[in-house]
C-alpha positions in Angstrom: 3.0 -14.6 23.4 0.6 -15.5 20.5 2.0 -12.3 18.9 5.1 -13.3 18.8 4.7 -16.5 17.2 2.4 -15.2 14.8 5.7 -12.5 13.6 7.5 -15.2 13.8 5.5 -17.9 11.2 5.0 -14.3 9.2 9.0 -14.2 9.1 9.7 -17.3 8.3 7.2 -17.7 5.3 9.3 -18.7 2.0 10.1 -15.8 0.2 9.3 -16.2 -3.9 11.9 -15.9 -6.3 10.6 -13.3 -8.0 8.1 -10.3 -7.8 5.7 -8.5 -10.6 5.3 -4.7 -9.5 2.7 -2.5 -10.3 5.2 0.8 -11.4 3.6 3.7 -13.3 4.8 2.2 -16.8 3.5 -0.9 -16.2 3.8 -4.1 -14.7 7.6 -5.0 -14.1 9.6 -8.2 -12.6 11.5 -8.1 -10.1 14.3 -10.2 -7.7 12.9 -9.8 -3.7 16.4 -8.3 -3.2 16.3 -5.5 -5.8 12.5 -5.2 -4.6 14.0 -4.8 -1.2 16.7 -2.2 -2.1 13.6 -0.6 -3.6 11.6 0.1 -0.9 14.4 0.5 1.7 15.5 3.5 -0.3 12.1 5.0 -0.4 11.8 4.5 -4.1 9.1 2.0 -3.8 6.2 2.7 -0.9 3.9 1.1 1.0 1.2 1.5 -1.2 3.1 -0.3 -4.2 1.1 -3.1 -5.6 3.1 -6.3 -6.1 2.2 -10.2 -6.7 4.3 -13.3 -6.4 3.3 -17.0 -6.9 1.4 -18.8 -4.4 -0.3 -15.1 -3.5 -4.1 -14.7 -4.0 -3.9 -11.6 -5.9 -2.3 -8.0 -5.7 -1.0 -6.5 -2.8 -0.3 -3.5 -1.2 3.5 -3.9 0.5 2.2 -2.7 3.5 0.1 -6.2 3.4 3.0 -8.6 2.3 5.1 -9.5 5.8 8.3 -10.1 3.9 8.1 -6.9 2.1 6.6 -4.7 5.0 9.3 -5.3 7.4 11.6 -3.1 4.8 9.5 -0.2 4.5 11.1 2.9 6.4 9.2 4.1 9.5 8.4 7.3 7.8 6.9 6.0 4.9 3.4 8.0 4.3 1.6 4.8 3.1 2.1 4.0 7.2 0.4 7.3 8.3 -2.8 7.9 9.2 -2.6 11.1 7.3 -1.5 9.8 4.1 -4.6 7.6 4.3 -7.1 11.0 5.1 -5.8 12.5 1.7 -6.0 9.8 0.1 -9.8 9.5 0.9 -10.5 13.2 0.5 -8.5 13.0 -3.2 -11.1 10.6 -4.0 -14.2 12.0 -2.1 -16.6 13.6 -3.8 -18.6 16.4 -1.1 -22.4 17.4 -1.5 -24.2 19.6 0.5 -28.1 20.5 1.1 -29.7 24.0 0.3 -32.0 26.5 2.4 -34.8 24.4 0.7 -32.7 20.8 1.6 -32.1 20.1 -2.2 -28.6 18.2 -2.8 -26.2 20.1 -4.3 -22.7 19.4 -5.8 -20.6 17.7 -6.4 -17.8 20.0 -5.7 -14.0 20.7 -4.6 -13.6 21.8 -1.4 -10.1 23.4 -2.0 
């Protein structure tokens, strides 16, 4: 039950009139309805950055309720193995010697 009203006071949170997104040109704003057509259509993920007034800072969609509830259930921001390569993209992979010096970095591809 508490669930439920939790979703529920998530749902019914205003929604701001407009939204700066994080894009790979820059910052850009946006309408919540074009930002909705967006991310419905897979153009915009999960893992998008965006801010609105009244938020603390920037965002991931997958953390904004209003947004969330758009993103496809396929989206790879939502898998667990979107979030694995993601770490090993950014992971950098030592390893110790016969004599247990550190060596490395390097790529494990």
């Amino acid at each position: 039950r508490m669930a439920s009203s939790a979703t529920g006071a998530a749902a019914s949170a205003p929604t701001p009139s407009v939204y700066y997104v994080m894009m790979a040109d820059g910052r850009s704003m946006m309408h919540p309805k074009k930002l909705q057509s967006l991310i419905e259509n897979g153009e915009l993920q999960g893992d998008t950055m965006v801010w609105a007034d009244g938020m603390s800072g920037w965002k991931k969609v997958n953390d904004v309720p209003n947004l969330k509830q758009f993103l496809p259930e396929d989206d790879p921001s939502l898998s667990m193995g979107a979030a694995m390569r993601q770490a090993a993209e950014t992971t950098q992979w030592y390893y110790l010697n016969a004599q247990q010096e550190q060596q490395g970095p390097f790529d494990p591809s």
